[in-house]
C-alpha positions as CSV (number, residue, x, y, z in Angstrom):
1,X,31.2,30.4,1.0
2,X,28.1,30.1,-0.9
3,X,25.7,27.6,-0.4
4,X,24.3,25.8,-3.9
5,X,21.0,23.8,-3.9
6,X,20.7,20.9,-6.4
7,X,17.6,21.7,-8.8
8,X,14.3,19.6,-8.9
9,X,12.7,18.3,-11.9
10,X,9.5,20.1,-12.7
11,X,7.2,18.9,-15.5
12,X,8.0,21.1,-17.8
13,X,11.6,20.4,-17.8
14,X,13.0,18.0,-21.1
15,X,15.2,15.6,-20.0
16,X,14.6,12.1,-19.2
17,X,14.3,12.3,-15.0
18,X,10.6,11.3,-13.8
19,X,8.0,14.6,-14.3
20,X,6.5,14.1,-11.0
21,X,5.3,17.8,-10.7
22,X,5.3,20.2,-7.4
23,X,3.5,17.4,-5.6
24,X,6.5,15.2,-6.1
25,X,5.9,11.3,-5.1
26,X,2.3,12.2,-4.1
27,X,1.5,13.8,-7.2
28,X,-1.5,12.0,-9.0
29,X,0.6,11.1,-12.4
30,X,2.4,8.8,-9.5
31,X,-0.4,7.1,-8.6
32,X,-1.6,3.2,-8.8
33,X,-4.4,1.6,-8.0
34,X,-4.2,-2.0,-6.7
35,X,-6.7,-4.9,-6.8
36,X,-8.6,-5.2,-3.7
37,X,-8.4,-8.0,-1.1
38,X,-11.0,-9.6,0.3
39,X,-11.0,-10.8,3.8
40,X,-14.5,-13.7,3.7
41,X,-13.8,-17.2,5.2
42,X,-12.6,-19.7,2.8
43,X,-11.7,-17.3,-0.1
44,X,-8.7,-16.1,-1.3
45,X,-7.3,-12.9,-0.2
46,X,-6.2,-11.7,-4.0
47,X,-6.3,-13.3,-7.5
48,X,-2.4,-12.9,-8.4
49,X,0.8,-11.4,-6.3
50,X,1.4,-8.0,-6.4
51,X,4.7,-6.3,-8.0
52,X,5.5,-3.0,-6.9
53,X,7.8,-0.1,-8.0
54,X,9.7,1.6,-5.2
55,X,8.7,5.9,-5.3
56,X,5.2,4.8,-6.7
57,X,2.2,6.1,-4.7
58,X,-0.3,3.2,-4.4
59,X,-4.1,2.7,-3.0
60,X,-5.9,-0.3,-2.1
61,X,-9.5,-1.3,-0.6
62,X,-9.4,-4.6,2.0
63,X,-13.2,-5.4,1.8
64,X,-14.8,-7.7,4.6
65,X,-17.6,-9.4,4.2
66,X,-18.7,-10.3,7.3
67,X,-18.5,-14.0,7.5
68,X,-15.9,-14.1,10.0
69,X,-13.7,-12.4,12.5
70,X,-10.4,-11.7,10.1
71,X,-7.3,-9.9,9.9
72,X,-4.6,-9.3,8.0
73,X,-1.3,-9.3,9.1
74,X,2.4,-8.1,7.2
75,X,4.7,-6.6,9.6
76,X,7.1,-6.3,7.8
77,X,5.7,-5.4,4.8
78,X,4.1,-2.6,6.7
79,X,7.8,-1.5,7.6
80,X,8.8,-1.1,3.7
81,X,6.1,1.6,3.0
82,X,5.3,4.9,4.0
83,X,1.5,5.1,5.0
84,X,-0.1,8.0,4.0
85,X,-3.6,7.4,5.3
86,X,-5.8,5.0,6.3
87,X,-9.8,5.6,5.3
88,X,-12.7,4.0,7.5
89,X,-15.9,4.9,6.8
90,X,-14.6,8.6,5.7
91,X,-12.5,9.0,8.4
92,X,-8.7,9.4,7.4
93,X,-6.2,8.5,10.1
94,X,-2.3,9.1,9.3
95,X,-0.3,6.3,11.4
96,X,3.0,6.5,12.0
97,X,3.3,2.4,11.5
98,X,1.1,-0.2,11.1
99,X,1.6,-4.1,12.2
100,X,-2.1,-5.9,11.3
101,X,-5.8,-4.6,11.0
102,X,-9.3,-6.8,12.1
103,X,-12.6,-6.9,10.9
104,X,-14.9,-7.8,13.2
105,X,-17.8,-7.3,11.4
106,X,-18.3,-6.4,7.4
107,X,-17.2,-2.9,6.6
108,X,-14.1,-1.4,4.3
109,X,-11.5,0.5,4.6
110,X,-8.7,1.9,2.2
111,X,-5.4,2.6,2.7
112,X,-2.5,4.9,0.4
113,X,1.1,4.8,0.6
114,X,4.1,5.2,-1.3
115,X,6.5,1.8,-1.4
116,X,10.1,2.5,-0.2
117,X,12.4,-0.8,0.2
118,X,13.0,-3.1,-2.5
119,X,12.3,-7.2,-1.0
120,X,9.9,-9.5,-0.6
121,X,6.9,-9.4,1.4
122,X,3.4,-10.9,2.4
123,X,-0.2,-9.9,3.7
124,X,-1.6,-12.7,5.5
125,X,-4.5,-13.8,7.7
126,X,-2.9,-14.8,10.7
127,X,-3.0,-18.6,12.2
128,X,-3.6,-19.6,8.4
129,X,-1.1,-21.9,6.2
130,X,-2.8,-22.5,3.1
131,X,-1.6,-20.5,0.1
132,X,-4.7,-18.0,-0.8
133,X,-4.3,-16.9,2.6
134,X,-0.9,-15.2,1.4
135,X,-0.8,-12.3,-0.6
136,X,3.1,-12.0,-2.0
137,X,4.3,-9.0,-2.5
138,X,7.3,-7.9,-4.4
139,X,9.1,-4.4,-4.4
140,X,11.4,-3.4,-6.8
């Protein structure tokens, strides 16, 4: 009995499947950038909600300023993606899962991942209840 292995699309081929290339989802034609959110007392995290396509690579920056100890929490956004890394200060970590991150002081980081499940979602700074302290987020 022989054993038959469904073809991939490359980007040469014609048809009308996503030409993602040998690097497949990660492959820079598959690759969004994302407004950054900003994590400074008082100020809202992101101008508008974010809508994201499932299989799309994405980056983002979450820039603190300082003004206050804050995090960002999402849980079970966090659970939806796959994390590819994680830059602080030019050091990449690779997590297997994330639940919240903290600034304690001002500083950057940026982080790459690849959206998976289809729902809806939110960033938020924890212990807050007013509305630009929620990012929504939508993956379709």
């Amino acid at each position: 009995m022989a054993l038959t292995l469904p073809s991939l699309a490359l980007a040469n081929d014609s048809d009308d499947r996503p030409q993602l290339g040998l690097a497949g989802l990660l492959s820079g034609s598959n690759k969004q950038d994302l407004p950054p959110i900003m994590l400074s007392a008082g100020m809202p995290l992101a101008e508008t909600p974010w809508v994201l396509k499932s299989g799309t690579y994405y980056e983002f920056e979450i820039q603190g300023d300082g003004s206050q100890e804050l995090g960002l929490a999402g849980a079970e956004f966090f659970r939806a993606i796959w994390i590819d890394e994680i830059v602080v200060e030019g050091l990449e970590i690779r997590p297997l899962g994330l639940d919240s991150i903290e600034f304690d002081e001002a500083g950057e980081m940026e982080i790459g991942f690849v959206a998976i499940k289809p729902g809806q979602y939110h960033l938020k700074v924890p212990g807050s209840t007013g509305d630009t302290q929620r990012l929504e987020i939508t993956i379709k």
